[in-house]
N, C-alpha and C positions, 0 to 999 in steps of 0.2 A: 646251602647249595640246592636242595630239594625244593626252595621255591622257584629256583631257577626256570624248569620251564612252565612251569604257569604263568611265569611273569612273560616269556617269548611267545605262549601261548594266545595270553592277551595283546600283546601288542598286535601278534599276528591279525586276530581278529580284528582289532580297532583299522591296520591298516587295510587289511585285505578288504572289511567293509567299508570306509573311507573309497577306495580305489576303487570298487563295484560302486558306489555313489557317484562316483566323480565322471566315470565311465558309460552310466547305461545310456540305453534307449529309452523313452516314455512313451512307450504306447498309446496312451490316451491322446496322445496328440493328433493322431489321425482319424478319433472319431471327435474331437473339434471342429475337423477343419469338412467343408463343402467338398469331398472330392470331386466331383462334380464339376467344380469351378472352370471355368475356360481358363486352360496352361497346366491342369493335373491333371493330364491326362494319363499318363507314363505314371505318376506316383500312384492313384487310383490302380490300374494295371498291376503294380509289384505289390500294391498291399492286400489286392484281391486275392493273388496268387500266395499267400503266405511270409511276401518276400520283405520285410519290412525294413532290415537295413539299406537294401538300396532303394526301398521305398524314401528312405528318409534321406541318401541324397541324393535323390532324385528332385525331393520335396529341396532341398538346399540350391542344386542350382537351379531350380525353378525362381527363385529369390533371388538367386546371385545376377539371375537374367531378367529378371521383370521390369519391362518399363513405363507400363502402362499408369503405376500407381505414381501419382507424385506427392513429394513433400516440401511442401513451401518455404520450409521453417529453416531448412539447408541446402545449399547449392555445394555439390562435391567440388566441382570445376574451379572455387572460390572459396575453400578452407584457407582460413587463419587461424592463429594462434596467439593470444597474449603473452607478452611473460610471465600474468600471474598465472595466466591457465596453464603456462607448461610447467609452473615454480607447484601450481595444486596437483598437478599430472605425476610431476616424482615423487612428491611428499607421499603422495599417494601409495606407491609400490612400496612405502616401507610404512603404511596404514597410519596416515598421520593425515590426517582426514580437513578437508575446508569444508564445514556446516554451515555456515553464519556468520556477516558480515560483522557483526559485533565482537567477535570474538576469535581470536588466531586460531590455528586448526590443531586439533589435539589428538594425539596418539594413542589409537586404540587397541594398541597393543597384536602381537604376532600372530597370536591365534585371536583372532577379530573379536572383541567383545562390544556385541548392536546394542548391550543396555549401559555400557559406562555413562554414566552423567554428571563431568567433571563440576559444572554448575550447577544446581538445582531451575533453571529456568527452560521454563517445557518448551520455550522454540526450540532450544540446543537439543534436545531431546527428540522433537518431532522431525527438526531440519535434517537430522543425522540421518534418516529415512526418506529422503529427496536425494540423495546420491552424487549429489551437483558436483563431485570432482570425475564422475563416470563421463561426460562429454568432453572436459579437458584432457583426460584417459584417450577418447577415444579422437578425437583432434592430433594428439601426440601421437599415436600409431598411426592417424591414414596417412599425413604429410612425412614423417621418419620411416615408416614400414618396419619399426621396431616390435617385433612380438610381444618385447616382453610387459608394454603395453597393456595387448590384448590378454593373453595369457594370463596377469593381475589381472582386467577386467571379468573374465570368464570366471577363476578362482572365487571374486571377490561376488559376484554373481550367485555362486552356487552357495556360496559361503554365507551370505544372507539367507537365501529363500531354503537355509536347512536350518539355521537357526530362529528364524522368527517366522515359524509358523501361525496359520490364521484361528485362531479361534473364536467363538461366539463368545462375545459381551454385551453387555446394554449400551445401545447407540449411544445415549447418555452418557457413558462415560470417554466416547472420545473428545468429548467438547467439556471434562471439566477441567478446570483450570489450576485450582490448588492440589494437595498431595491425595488423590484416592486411596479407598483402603482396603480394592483390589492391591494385590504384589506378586514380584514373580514373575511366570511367563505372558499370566492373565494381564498384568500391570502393562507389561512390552507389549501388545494387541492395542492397545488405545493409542501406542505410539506411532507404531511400525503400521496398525495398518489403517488410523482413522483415513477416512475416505481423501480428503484433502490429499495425506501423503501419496497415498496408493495412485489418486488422480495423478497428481506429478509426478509417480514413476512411470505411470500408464503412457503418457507425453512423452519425458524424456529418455524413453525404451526405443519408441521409432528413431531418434538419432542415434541413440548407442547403436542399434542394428544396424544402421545406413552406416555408420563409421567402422564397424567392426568387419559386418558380413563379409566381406573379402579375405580375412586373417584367418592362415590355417588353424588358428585357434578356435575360430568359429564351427566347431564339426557338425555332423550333420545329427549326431546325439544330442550334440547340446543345443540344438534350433530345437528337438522336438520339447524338448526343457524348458525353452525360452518362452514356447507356445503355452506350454500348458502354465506357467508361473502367469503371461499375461491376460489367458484368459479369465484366471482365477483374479488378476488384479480389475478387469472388463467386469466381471460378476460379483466382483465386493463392490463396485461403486452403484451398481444399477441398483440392486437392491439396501444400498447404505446412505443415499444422496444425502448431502446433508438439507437442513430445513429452509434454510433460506438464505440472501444474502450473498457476498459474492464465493464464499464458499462454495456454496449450489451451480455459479455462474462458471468455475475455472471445473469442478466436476463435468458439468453438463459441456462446457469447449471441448475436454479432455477425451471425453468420450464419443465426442465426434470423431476426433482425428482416430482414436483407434477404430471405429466403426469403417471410416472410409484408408485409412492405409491395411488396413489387414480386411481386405473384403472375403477373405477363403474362409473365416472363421463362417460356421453357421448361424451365430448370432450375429455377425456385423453387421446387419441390417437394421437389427435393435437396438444396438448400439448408437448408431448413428442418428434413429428417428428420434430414439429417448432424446438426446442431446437439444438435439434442436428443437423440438419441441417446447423443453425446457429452456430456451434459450430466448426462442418465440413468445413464451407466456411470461419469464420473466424481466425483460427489456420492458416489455409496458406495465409490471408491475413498481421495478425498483427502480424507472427513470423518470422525473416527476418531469411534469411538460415546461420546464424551464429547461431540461436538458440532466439536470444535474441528479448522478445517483444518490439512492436515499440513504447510504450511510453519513451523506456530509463529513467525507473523510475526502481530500482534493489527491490524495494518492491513490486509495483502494480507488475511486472515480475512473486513474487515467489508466487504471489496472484493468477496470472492466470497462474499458475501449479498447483494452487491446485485447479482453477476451472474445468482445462481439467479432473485433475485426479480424482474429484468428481463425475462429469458424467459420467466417464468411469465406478467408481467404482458401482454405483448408478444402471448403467443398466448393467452392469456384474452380478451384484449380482441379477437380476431377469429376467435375460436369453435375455439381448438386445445388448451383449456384438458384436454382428455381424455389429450391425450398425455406426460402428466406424473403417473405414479404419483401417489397418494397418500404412500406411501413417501418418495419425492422431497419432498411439501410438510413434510412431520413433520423430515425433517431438516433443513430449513430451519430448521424452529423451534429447534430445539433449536441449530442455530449461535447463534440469535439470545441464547436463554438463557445458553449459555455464554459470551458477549460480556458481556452486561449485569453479569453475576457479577465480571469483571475492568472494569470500568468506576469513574474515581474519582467523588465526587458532583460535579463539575463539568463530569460528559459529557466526557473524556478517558480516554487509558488508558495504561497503559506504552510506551516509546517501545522495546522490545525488539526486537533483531535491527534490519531495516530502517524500523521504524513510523516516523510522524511522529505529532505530538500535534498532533490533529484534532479537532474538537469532533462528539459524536456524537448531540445531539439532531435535527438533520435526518435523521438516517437511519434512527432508532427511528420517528421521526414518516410517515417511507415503512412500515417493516417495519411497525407497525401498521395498515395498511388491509389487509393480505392476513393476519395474526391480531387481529381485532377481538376475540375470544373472549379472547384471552391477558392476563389482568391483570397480568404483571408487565410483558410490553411496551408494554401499556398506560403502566402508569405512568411509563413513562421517557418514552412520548411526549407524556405531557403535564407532564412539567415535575413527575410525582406529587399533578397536581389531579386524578386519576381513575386508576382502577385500585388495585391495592395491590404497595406495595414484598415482592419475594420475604418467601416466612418464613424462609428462610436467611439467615444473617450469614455465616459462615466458608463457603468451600466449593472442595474439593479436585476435581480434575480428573485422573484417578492416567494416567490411556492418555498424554495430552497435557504431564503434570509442568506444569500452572499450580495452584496455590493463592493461596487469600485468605484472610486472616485479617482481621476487619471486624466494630467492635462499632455499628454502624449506617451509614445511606444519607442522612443527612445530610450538609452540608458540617463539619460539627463532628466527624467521625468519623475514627478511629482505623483505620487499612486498611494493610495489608502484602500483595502482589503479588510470586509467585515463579517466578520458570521454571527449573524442572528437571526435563526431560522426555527423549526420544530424538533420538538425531541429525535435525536440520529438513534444510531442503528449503534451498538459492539461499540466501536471505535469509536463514537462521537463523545466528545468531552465534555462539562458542565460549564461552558465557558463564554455563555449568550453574549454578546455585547461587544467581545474582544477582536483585534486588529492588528494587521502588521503595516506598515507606513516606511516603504520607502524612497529616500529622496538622491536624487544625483547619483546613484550607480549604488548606493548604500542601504541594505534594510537597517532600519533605526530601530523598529519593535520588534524584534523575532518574535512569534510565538514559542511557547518553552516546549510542544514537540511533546512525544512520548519517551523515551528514554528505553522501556524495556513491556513487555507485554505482562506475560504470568509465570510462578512460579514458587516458590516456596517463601515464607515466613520476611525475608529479607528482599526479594525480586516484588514480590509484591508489593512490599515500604514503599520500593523506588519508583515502580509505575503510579502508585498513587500521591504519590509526591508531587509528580510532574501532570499529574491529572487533575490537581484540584484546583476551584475556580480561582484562588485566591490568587496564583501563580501565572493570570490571566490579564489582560488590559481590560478591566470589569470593575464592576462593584460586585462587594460584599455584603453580608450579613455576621457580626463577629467572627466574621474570616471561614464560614463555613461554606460548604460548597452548596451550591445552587440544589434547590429540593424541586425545582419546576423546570425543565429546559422547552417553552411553548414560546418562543417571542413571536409578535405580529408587529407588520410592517404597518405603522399609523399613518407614514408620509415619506413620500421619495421623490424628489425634482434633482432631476440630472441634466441641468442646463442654467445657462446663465451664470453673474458672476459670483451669487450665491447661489450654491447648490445645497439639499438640506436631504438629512435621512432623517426620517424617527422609528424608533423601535421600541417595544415594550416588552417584559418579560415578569409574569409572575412569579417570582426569584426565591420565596420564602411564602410562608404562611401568613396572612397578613400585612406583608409586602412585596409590592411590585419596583421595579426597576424600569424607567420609563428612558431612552439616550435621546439626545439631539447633537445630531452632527453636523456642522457648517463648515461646506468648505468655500473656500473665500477667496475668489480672484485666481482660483485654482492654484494657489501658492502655500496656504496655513490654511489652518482648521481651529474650531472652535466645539469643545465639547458639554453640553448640558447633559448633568446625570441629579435625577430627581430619585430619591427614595421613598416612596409613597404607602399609607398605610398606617396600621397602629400600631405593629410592631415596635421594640425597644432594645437597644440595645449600642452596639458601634458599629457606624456603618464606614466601611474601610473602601474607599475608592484606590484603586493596585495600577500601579504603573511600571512595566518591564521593560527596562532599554538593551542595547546593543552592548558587546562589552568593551571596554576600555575606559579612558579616565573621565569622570564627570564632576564639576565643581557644581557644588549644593550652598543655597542659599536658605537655609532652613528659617529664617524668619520672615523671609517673602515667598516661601514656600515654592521657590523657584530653583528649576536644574537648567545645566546649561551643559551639552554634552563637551568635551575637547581631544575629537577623536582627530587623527592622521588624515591629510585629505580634506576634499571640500565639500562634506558631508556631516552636518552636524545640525541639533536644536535645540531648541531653549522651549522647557514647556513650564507652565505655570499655574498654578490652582486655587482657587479663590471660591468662601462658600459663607452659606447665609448664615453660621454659624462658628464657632470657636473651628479650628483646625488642630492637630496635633501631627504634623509628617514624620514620618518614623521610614527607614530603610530596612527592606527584609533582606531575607534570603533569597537568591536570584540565580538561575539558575537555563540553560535551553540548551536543547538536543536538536539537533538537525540529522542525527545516524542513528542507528539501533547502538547503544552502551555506550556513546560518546558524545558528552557534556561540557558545556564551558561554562563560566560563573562571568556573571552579568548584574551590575546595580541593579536595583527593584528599589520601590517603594512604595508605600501607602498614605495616604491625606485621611485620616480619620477625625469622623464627627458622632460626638454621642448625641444619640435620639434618643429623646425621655420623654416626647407625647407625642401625638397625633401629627404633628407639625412637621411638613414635607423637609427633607435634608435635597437642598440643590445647591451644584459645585457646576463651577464654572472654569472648565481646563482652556488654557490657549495654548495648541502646539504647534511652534512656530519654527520651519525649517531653516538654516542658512546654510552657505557656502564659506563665509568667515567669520570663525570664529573670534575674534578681536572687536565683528562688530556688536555696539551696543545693542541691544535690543529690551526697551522699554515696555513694561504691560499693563494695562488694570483691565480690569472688567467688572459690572455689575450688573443686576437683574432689574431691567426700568418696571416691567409690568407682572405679575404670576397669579396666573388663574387656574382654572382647572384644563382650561383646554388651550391654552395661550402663554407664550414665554416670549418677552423683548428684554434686550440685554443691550449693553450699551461697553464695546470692548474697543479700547485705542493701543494700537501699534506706534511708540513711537511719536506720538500725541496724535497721529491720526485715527479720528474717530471712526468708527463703522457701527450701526445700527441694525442690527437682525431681531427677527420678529419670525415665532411662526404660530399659525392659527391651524389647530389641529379640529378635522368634524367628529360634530358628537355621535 
């Protein structure tokens, strides 16, 4: 009984200080902000005079009333709700948290723990510090006028920025990606507050505030809170940016918008010029003059269109629209263009390098209000009821190595998408040469996609799994991943009834990987793959199909697909030496952690001199499968800069030839 009141004692203090936490004012909030500003005038006034509580809501409905600031990103007058957002909105109140698409939302337990890490993979980890069920939160209370919404919002607010405090680390360690050997609170700072997260909470703070600020839970204490947590999140990114890339790009957006919605702060001036600035210098660094961003990721790409076009919209819409070259708007367009061109008719696009297969009519239907002039992106935004589909079909991108090969932009059309371009950025994968193909409403090749980024021992297997070249529509070298990703474009003709690419890629040491692609009557294709060099070893030509049932002809080295629907083909391989086809393991992602298993194979040839390995693929799409389809092919001439082959469909002959210059 005598520890009796020590133990009433402590609690008393944990609560009482809890309660004084949960309660105060932040002073410092009012030497942030400009009082100055035109509309604090009255708060200027009570805080001169000592009076700081009703300085601060005075400072509150100065906010509750302003209209002059707008925000683009939401129209009050036009909330909705999803089901999942309001199914992430309750989970929520009982802290059962949505981080990541990959993964169901997990429960962090009563008294909030920001470092649990159910999986060892550092998005779960970083994602958990983006908040993304805080706008579903605040969705659910402005249409219900339910508190208890805000209220968790407020709680869950405070409840962060007291436990994950910012501390100095080495920049470096918010960008590593295996297990660091900082731990602890040190360890939680590379989580909670690499620049990346803090950017996205910086962002999607101006909607919690626009959704909340009306809810008596919002007081006028805890606005001076809110000020001072965002301007510490304002002053980690300006001083933290990261180096490059589109990291740098959704930073430098981010800090626009807070720069120009919260103009009372004394730095939002700085804010805002850094942004753009950096927005300004980096558009003409990481946009090669074909359009296309230089990660050669076709996702991060339509990612950083939509961060150009967020800033632009961001300070257009509150009179900054001047500090945004014209220059800057133009190549915006032209990313847009060169997206649409790699787009299948079903609004998706290669899942190359890290992409996911995204649907990308909402985001043509944004990039058309800021080119209403543009009739091709017109027509993507409406679905092709207005505007006109490009007058191009085929179309080569030679700086960036994407091509199309495309005999229309309907869903019945015939489309081959190829990446063979210069070493990418982070995301870009070792996978020179490869392609997705598809035919009649159907992709036939998926790319196999990233599957999961970084993270411990076991996360890291699985990304590199689905990253290596082998697992690619490429050639190998004893099934090793690509030591060179430089291909140059030898030859590209996109017209006529032969159309032809060539690409080269010094692929290994020793050996170069040389493609030729014909496409033919814009119906089938024809592939030449040269291994050239001294190199020795087995050279493993990878072929990835779609998933379902495929009947295998392993001594004519022929597949024939026998999917549902009238979407299928028959591809065949044929080389100036022995073959040995073998089936791998096959495997493609289209979402973050979600996989489907797909035939693969390999046509392996052993190299044991000097002596160039050329294979000669026919892939030949049909609509019925029942019909027969007949093949041969072989090489009439091979020099060093010259290849005639001689390939019949069916007994009909066709003769291709291409003469490459020296």
């Amino acid at each position: 009984m005598k520890k009796l009141p020590t133990i009433i004692l402590c609690f008393y203090l944990c609560f009482f200080t809890n309660t004084v936490w949960a309660q105060s004012l932040n002073e410092d909030a009012f030497t942030l902000l400009d009082l100055s500003y035109p509309g604090l005038e009255k708060v200027n006034q009570l805080y001169n005079e000592g009076n700081k509580e009703d300085a601060a809501k005075a400072l509150l409905k100065y906010y509750q009333n302003r209209k002059k600031i707008i925000n683009p990103t939401i129209n009050l007058d036009s909330i909705t709700i999803s089901k999942q957002e309001q199914e992430w909105a309750d989970e929520a109140l009982k802290h059962t948290f949505y981080v990541h698409d990959g993964y169901r939302p997990f429960n962090y337990g009563k008294d909030i723990n920001w470092q649990y890490w159910p999986v060892k993979d550092n998005e779960l980890r970083w994602q958990l510090h983006r908040h993304k069920w805080f706008i579903p939160m605040g969705k659910a209370y402005y249409l219900s006028k339910d508190e208890k919404y805000a209220k968790e919002w407020v709680y869950q607010y405070r409840d962060w920025v007291r436990k994950n405090p910012l501390l100095e680390i080495d920049a470096q360690e918010y960008e590593i990606l295996n297990h660091s050997k900082i731990k602890g609170v040190a360890e939680n700072v590379r989580f909670a507050w690499r620049p990346l997260e803090t950017s996205h909470r910086l962002a999607d703070q101006i909607n919690q505030f626009t959704l909340f600020l009306s809810s008596p839970s919002f007081t006028a204490d805890f606005l001076t809170e809110f000020l001072v947590n965002y301007r510490r999140h304002a002053f980690h990114v300006l001083h933290n940016y990261s180096a490059e890339g589109n990291h740098l790009l959704f930073e430098a957006q981010r800090m626009i918008y807070a720069g120009v919605f919260f103009p009372e702060f004394k730095e939002a001036v700085s804010w805002r010029e850094s942004g753009i600035k950096i927005l300004n210098r980096e558009i003409e660094k990481q946009v090669y003059e074909d359009g296309s961003q230089y990660e050669l990721d076709l996702g991060y790409h339509a990612a950083c269109i939509d961060i150009f076009q967020k800033a632009l919209f961001m300070a257009e819409s509150n009179g900054f629209h001047n500090e945004f070259p014209q220059s800057y708007i133009k190549t915006v367009e032209r990313m847009i263009v060169f997206f649409l061109n790699l787009n299948f008719p079903d609004y998706t696009y290669p899942c190359f390098s890290d992409a996911s297969r995204n649907n990308t009519w909402g985001r043509f239907w944004n990039w058309a209000k800021l080119f209403p002039d543009n009739e091709q992106i017109r027509y993507f935004a409406t679905l092709g009821k207005e505007g006109k589909a490009p007058d191009n079909l085929s179309k080569g991108f030679l700086t960036s190595g994407f091509f199309t090969f495309r005999n229309g932009w309907n869903k019945d059309a015939t489309i081959m998408i190829i990446k063979a371009g210069p070493k990418g950025e982070w995301h870009c994968q070792p996978d020179n040469g490869t392609f997705e193909l598809w035919f009649n409403g159907k992709n036939l090749f998926p790319d196999s996609g990233s599957y999961v980024y970084g993270g411990d021992k076991e996360v890291a297997k699985l990304r590199n799994w689905f990253r290596q070249t082998a697992v690619h529509n490429t050639l190998t070298l004893n099934n090793k991943d690509l030591e060179t990703t430089q291909s140059v474009t030898k030859q590209w003709k996109a017209d006529g009834d032969i159309q032809v690419l060539v690409t080269e890629n010094p692929s290994y040491k020793e050996l170069k990987h040389r493609r030729f692609i014909f496409c033919i009557d814009a119906s089938y294709f024809v592939i030449v793959d040269e291994a050239i060099g001294t190199a020795q070893g087995t050279i493993n030509l990878h072929y990835q199909l779609c998933d379902g049932k495929i009947n295998v002809d392993s001594q004519n080295k022929k597949l024939a697909t026998a999917y549902e629907g009238n979407s299928n083909v028959v591809l065949q391989c044929f080389a100036n030496k022995e073959i040995k086809m073998e089936e791998e393991e096959g495997w493609y992602s289209t979402s973050y952690r979600h996989r489907t298993k797909r035939p693969a194979f390999a046509f392996n040839v052993e190299k044991t001199s000097e002596e160039t390995v050329s294979y000669i693929t026919v892939i030949y799409p049909v609509k019925d499968i029942n019909k027969k389809v007949d093949i041969s092919a072989k090489l009439q001439e091979k020099t060093r800069n010259c290849v005639e082959l001689e390939v019949k469909i069916n007994g009909k002959k066709k003769t291709l030839k291409c003469q490459l210059q020296e």
